[in-house]
Structure formats: C-alpha cells, structure tokens
C-alpha positions as CSV (number, residue, x, y, z in Angstrom):
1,X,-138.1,219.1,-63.4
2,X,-139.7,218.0,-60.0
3,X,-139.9,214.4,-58.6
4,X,-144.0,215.4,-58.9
5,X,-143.7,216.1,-62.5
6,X,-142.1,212.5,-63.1
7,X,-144.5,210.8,-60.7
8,X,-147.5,212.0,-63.2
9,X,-145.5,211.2,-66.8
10,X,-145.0,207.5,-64.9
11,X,-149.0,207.8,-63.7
12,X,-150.3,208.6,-66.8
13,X,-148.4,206.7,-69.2
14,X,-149.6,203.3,-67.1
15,X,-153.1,204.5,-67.4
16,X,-152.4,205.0,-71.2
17,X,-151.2,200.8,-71.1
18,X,-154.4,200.1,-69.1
19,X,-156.6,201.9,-71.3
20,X,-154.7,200.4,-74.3
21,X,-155.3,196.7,-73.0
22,X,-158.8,197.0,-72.3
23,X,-159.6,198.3,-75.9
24,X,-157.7,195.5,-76.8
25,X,-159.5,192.5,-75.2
26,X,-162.4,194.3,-76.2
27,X,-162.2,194.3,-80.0
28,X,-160.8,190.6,-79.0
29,X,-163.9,189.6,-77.3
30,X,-165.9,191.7,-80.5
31,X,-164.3,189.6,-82.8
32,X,-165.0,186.4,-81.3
33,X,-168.5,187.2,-80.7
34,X,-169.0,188.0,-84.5
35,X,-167.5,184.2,-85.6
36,X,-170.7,182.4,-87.4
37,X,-168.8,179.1,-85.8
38,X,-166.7,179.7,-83.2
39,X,-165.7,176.1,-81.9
40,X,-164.7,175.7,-85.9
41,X,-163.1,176.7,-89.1
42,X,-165.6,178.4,-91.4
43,X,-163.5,176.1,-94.1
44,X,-165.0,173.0,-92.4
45,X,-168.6,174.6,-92.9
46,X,-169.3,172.3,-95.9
47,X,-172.8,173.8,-97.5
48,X,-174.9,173.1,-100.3
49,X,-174.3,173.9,-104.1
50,X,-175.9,177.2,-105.7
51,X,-178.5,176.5,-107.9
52,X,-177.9,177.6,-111.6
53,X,-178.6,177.5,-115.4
54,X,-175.4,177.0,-117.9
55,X,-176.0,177.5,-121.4
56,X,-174.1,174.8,-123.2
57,X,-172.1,175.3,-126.1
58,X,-173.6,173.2,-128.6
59,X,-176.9,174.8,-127.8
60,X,-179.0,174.0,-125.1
61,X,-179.0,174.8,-121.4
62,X,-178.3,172.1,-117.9
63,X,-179.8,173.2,-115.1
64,X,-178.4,172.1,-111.6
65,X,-181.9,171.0,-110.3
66,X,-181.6,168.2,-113.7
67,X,-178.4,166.9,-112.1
68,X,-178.7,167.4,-108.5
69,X,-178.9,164.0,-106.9
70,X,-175.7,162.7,-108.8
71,X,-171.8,162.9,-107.8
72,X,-170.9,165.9,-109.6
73,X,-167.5,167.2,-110.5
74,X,-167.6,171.2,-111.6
75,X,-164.3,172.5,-113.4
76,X,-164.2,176.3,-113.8
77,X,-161.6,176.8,-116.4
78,X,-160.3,179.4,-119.3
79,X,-158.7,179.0,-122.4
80,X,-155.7,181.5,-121.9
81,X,-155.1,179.8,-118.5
82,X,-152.0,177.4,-118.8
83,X,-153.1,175.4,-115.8
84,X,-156.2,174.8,-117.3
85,X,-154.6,173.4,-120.5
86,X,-152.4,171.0,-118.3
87,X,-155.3,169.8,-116.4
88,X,-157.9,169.2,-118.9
89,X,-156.4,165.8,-120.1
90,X,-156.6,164.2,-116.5
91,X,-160.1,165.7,-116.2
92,X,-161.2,164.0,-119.7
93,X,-159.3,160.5,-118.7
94,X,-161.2,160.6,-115.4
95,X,-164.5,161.4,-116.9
96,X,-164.4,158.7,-119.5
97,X,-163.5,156.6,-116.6
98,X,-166.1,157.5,-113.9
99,X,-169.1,158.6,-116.1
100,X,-170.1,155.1,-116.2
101,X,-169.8,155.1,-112.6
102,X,-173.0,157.8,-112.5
103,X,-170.6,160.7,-111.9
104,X,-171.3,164.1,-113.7
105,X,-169.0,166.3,-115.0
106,X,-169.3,169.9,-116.1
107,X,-166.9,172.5,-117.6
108,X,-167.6,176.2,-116.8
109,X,-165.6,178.4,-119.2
110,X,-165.1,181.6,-117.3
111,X,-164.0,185.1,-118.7
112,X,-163.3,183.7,-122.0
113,X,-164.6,183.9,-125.4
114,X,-167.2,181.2,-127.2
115,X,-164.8,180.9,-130.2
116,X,-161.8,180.4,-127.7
117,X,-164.2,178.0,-125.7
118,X,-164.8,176.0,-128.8
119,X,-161.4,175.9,-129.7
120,X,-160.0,174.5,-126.2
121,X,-163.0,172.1,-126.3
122,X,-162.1,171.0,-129.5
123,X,-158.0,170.8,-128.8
124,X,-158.8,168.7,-125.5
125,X,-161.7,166.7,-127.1
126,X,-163.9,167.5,-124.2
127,X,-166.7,165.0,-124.0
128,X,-168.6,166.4,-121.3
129,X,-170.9,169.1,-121.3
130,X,-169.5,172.8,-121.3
131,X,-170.5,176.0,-121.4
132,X,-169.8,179.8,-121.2
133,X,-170.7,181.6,-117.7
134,X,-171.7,185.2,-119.3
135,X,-171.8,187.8,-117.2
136,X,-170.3,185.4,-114.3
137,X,-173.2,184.7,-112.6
138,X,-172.0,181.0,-111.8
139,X,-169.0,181.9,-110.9
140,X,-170.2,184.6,-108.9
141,X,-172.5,182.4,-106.8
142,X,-170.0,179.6,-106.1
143,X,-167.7,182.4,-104.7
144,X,-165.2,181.4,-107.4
145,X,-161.8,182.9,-106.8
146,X,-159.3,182.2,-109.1
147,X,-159.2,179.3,-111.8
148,X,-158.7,176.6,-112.6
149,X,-160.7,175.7,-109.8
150,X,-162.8,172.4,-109.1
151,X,-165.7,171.5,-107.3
152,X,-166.6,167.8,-106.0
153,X,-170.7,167.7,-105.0
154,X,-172.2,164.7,-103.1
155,X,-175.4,163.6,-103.8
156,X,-176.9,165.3,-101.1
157,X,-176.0,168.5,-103.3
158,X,-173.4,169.6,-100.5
159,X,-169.6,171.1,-102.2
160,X,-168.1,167.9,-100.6
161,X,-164.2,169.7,-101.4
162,X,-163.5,172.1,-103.9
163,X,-159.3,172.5,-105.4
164,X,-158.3,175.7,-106.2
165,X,-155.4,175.0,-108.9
166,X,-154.5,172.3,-111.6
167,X,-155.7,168.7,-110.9
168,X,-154.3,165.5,-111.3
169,X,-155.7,162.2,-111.9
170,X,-154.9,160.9,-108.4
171,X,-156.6,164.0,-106.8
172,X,-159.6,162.8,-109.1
173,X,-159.6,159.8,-108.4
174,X,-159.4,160.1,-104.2
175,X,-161.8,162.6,-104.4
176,X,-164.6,161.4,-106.3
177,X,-164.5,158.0,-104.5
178,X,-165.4,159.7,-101.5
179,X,-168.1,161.1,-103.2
180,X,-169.5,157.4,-104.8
C-alpha cells in the first residue's frame, strides 16, 4: 500500500472523531436544553398534592379538598407486603400521638383485596381512616412506585417529603414536626 493510501485512512478516520464529537456535544447541549430545571434537581421540585376521592372501608368516602389545609401523612400500603406489616405499628403509635396535634393520617390499601384490607386493619388495629384504591387511580396520580411508601403534605397542600420503604417512628416523628 502507498504512503497516499495511509495519509487518507489517517485523514478520514480524524474526520470520523470530529464528526463523532460534534454529535456528541450536540445531543449534550439537547439534553440540557430539555431539563424543566436546569440549575436544580427535579427531586427538589416539591409540588402540590393530587386531588382525590378514597372510598373508605367502613363506608363512606374522604375527599382531599375535606382535608386539605391540615398536616397530612399518606401511607400507601398492602396486606401481602412484609414491610408494610413491620411499619404499620409505628404508623398507629405516631397517629395516636400526633392526631391531637391536628395531623391527618390516611392508609391507601393498594393492589390488595377488601377482605385482606379488613383483615390487616383489623390485626394492626388501624384507627385512622383507610381505604381501597380500585383501579389505582390514587396511586396512579401521586406517581406511586413501589410500596410501602409515605407521603408527608404541609398545609399548603405541597408533598413536603415522601419515603419510599418501611418507616420508623423517629422518621415520623422528624418528619411531621417539620410539617407542624
């Protein structure tokens, strides 16, 4: 092969890295453009809680718009979910202990059954109100993920923190005294 021949491989394989880079910083630049926030996380974007209806066991129904104005603590939960069993008792210590305090608390059983509901409510002695998210509609507009998972709202109505996995009374505690 000729010294020519090797001059073009070497002259078209740095145009290839040039052309490379530039698509590059352009889907970098793209990308950066698209961000809703930029200068910050979109998990420091604290916004407001979705309005809903829950249909509590018992009978009944609690709307959000009766409640809004209030701390409010939201626990999505399940009966098969073993996290959810371990958590429940701090949850029910906590409420008996804030409740006075104005503070709300709601369980949101989520891809369960209402016998199964009834029974966990029962085994726990759940004193707040609960109820079964048919359909997943709640779930669905809090963006819920996974469970157990537990939303803290301010007065304001804004999801102040939410906790993705079992609680503990401490994380309770800090939590809704942020909120008070």
């Amino acid at each position: 092969m000729s010294l020519r021949f090797y001059k073009f491989l070497i002259f078209a394989s740095l145009a290839g890295l040039i052309l490379a880079a530039g698509v590059a910083a352009l889907l970098l630049f793209q990308q950066d453009a698209d961000e809703e926030t930029p200068t910050r996380s979109r998990a420091m974007v604290k916004e407001f809680a979705p309005d809903f209806t829950l249909a509590l066991l018992g009978g009944g129904n609690l709307r959000y718009a009766e409640i809004k104005g209030k701390p409010i603590l939201v626990n999505f939960f399940a009966s098969w979910c073993l996290p959810c069993r371990e958590e429940m008792p701090a949850i029910e210590k906590i409420a008996q202990e804030y409740r006075a305090r104005g503070v709300v608390f709601l369980g949101v059983a989520v891809d369960d059954t209402e016998a199964k509901m009834r029974e966990f409510v029962t085994r726990y002695q759940v004193s707040f109100p609960v109820g079964l998210d048919e359909g997943a509609v709640i779930q669905k507009s809090f963006g819920l993920y996974g469970i157990p998972t537990t939303y803290f709202i301010d007065k304001q109505g804004v999801i102040n923190y939410f906790h993705a996995g079992a609680v503990t009374e401490e994380l309770l505690r800090h939590e809704l005294d942020k909120l008070l």
